[in-house]
C-alpha positions, 0 to 999 in steps of 0.5 A: 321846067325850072327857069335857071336866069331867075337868080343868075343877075345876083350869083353873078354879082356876088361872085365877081365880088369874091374875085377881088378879096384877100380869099377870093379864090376860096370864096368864089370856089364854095360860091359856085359849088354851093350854086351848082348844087343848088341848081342841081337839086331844084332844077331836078325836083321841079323838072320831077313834078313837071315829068309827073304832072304831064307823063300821061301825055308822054305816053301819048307822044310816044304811041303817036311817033311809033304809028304805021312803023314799016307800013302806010296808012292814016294816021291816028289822032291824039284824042282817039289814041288817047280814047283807045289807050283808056279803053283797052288798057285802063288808066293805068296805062297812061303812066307806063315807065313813070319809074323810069322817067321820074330818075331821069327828070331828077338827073337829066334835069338837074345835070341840063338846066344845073350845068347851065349858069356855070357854063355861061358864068365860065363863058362870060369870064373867058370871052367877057360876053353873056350874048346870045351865042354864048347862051346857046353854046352853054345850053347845047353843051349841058343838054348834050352831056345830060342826056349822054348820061341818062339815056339808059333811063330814057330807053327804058322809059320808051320801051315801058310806055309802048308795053301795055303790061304794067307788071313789067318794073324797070330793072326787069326791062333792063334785064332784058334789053341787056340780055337780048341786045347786050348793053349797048343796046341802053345807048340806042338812040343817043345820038339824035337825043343829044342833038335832040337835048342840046337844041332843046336846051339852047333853045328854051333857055337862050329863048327864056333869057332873051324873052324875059328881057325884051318882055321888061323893056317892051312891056308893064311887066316886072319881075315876078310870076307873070314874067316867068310864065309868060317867058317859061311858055314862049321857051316851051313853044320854041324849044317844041317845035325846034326839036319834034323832028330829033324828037321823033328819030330818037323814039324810033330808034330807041324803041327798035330792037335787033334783028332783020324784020322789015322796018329796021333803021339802018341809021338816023339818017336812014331813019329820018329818011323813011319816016315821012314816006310811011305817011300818007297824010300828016 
């Protein structure tokens, strides 16, 4: 994922500079829309590359989540699925809903990680603090908005990756959800993928930014590419484990259609409720 704190100690500066100038106003104006823009467009082209390079283990996670839906039963491992998948589908299968996810990564990413510094920026004016909270707070409210606005994307990418026929294309799946389901049905689940977006958000970039700094002080680190992975890689494992629970409910719920059939959710909490009792062992 793209690391937003990277730039941020020097656009702060500059637009603090701006503030005390005769067209102070204007400058720091075109400075925080040119920086948003800039964030906007390279967190969602890397947040793209990174949804290509690991889609196929997407598939995975998603095939995972969905197992013993409505029954009991042993639970299939990630190297046997994947062995199944290949088999009987092809490879092919493994970038089921590749359309779909690369959209949403170029939105999704440039809204969540773009929204980031402009909410902290605004914070740190407002309350005169960068810490840690704030840092929450900002990534929270970015994550949530993003994923309010692409998950449309989302529920197509899920219910392409759980069809093993690859003729089916993204405009056809919404055509259908939305005349089978009417179109609320394209904001299934967007309750727990806020929650989902705002914990991840906060989560890996509040943990980026503090990791980064402790790493300097602590370490013979500097700034530079070491930095960056070893504090990118600490958000990531954080960020995986704080939201694998929403993670799943979000799945679950997007990929369930309407009607009766034994299994249906009432609700999330209906949801998480009987996930874990269709596990026998974990």
């Amino acid at each position: 994922m793209a690391n937003p704190s990277i730039t941020s100690n020097t656009t702060a500066s500059s637009l603090q500079g701006s503030v005390g100038d005769n067209n102070g106003g204007r400058r720091e104006s075109e400075a925080s829309v040119s920086y948003a823009m800039y964030h906007f467009s390279t967190s969602g082209a890397s947040v793209a590359v990174a949804t290509a390079v690991t889609h196929p283990l997407d598939v995975i996670k998603v095939r995972l989540q969905m197992q013993l839906v409505g029954q009991r039963g042993q639970l299939t491992g990630m190297g046997k699925l994947f062995a199944k998948i290949t088999r009987t589908e092809g490879a092919r299968a493994l970038y089921l809903g590749v359309a779909p996810a690369l959209t949403r990564s170029i939105l999704y990413g440039g809204l969540r990680l773009g929204l980031y510094e402009p909410c902290k920026y605004v914070c740190e004016v407002t309350v005169g603090s960068t810490n840690f909270l704030v840092k929450v707070a900002s990534g929270a409210f970015s994550g949530a908005i993003a994923t309010a606005l692409t998950n449309p994307l989302e529920v197509m990418k899920v219910r392409l990756q759980m069809d093993s026929n690859p003729s089916r294309g993204t405009f056809t799946e919404m055509h259908k959800i939305i005349s089978e389901e009417g179109i609320r049905a394209l904001w299934k689940g967007v309750g727990p993928a806020m929650a989902r977006a705002g914990a991840l958000t906060a989560s890996q970039l509040a943990t980026y930014d503090e990791s980064k700094q402790a790493l300097l002080k602590r370490t013979a680190l500097v700034e530079g590419f070491h930095l960056h992975l070893i504090s990118s890689a600490i958000a990531g494992a954080v960020g995986t484990l704080v939201t694998a629970p929403m993670d799943m409910i979000k799945t679950r719920l997007m990929l369930q259609r309407e009607s009766n059939s034994i299994g249906r959710y009432r609700n999330v909490f209906h949801c998480a409720y009987e996930v874990p009792l269709s596990w026998r062992t974990f």
